[in-house]
LOVEXSE-852218 format. One record per residue (C-alpha): x, y, z. Coordinates in steps of 0.001 Angstrom, whole numbers, plus 500000, padded with zeros to 6 digits. Example, Ala and Ser with C-alpha at 12.3 -4.5 7.8 and 13.67 -1.06 7.14 Angstrom:
BEGIN
{u = 512300 v = 495500 w = 507800}
{u = 513670 v = 498940 w = 507140}
This chain:
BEGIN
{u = 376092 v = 308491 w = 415322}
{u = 377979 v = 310292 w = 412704}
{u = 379145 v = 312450 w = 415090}
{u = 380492 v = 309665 w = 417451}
{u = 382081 v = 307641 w = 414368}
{u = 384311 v = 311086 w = 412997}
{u = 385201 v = 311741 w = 416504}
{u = 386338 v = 308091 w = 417349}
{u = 388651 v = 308144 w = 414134}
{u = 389320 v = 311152 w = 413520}
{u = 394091 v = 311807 w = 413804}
{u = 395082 v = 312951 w = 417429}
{u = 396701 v = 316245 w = 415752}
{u = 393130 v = 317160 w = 414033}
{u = 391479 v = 320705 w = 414643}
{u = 388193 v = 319153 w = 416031}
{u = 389760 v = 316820 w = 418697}
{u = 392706 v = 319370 w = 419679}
{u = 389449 v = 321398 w = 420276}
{u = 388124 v = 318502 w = 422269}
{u = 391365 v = 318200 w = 424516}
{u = 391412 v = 321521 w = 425445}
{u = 387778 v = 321543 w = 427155}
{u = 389855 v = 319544 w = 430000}
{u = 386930 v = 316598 w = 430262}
{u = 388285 v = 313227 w = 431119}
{u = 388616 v = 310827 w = 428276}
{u = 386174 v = 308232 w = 429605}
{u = 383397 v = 310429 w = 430677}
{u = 383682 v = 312145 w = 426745}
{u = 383316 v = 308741 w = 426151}
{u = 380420 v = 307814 w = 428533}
{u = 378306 v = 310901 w = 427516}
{u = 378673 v = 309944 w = 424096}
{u = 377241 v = 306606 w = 424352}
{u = 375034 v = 307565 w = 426867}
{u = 372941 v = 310044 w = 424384}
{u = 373332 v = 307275 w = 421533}
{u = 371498 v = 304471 w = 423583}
{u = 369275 v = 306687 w = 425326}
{u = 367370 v = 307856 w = 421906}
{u = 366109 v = 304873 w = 421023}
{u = 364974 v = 303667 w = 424325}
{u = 362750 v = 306646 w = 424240}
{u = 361274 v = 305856 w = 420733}
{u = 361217 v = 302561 w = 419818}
{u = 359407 v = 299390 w = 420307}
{u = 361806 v = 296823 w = 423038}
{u = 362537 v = 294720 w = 420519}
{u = 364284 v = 297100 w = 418439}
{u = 365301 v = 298612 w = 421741}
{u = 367948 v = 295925 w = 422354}
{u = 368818 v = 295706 w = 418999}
{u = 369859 v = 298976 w = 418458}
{u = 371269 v = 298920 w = 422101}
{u = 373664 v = 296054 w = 420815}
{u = 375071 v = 297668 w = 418063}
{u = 375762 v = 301234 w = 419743}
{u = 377478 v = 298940 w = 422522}
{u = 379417 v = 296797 w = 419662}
{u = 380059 v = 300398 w = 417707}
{u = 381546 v = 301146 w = 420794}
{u = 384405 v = 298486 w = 420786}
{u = 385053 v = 297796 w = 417384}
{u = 385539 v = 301888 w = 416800}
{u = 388074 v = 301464 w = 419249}
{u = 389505 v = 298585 w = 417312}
{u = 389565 v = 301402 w = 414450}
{u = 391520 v = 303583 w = 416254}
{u = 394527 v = 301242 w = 416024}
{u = 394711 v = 302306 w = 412473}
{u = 393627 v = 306595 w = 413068}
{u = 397210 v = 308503 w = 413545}
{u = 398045 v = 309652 w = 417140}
{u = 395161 v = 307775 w = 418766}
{u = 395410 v = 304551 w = 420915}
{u = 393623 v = 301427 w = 421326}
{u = 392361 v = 301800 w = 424992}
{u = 390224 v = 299225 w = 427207}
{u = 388851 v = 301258 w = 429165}
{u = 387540 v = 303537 w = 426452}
{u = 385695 v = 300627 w = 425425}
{u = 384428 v = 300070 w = 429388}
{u = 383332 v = 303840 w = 429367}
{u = 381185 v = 303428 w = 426208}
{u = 379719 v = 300720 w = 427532}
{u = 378626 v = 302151 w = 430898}
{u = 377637 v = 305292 w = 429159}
{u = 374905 v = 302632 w = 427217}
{u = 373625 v = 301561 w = 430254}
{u = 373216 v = 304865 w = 431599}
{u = 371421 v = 306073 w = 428780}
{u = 369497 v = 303019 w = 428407}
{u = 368470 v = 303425 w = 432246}
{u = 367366 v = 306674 w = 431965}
{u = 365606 v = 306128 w = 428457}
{u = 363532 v = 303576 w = 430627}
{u = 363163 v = 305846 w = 433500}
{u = 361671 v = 308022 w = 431559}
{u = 359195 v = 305946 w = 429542}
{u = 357925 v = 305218 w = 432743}
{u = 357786 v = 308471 w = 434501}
{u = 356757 v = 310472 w = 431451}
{u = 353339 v = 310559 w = 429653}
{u = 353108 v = 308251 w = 427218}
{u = 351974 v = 310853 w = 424328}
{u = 355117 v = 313103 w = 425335}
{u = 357797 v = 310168 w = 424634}
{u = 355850 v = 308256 w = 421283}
{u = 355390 v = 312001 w = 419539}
């Protein structure tokens, strides 16, 4: 999460994201992966419950870190960041459940 939060705010002239821009990956599918691996984690390890709990508040970190960039130099506010990170949480939430099912259940509680 840490990771996700300094790279969201982070300046646009930083070392780290100038290193970012130059791998040549689309903004929105940085942004999909991202979210993707966030909500995916906990669908693999915890109870439902907490599942959509924590589910929610990747998905809400998602928009209001976007919000945040309003105020990060040489970023931008961008909607469809926001619709990226949000299908990158279902994704991972899919395949967290995917896997619950396909996977022993020793191998995905250990």
């Amino acid at each position: 999460m840490l990771t996700v939060i300094l790279g969201s705010l982070l300046p646009g002239n930083s070392t780290p994201i100038q290193a970012l821009d130059r791998l040549h990956i689309n903004d929105k599918v940085e942004h999909a992966m991202a979210y993707a691996a966030l909500a995916l984690l906990p669908v693999l390890h915890e109870q439902r419950r907490r599942q959509i709990v924590l589910i929610l508040i990747v998905a809400a970190m998602g928009i209001l870190l976007e919000f945040g960039q309003l105020y990060s130099p040489g970023r931008s506010f961008d909607t469809r960041d926001m619709l990226a990170d949000i299908v990158g949480v279902i994704i991972g939430a899919t395949t967290g459940l995917l896997l619950r099912f396909l996977l022993p259940r020793q191998l995905i509680r250990a």
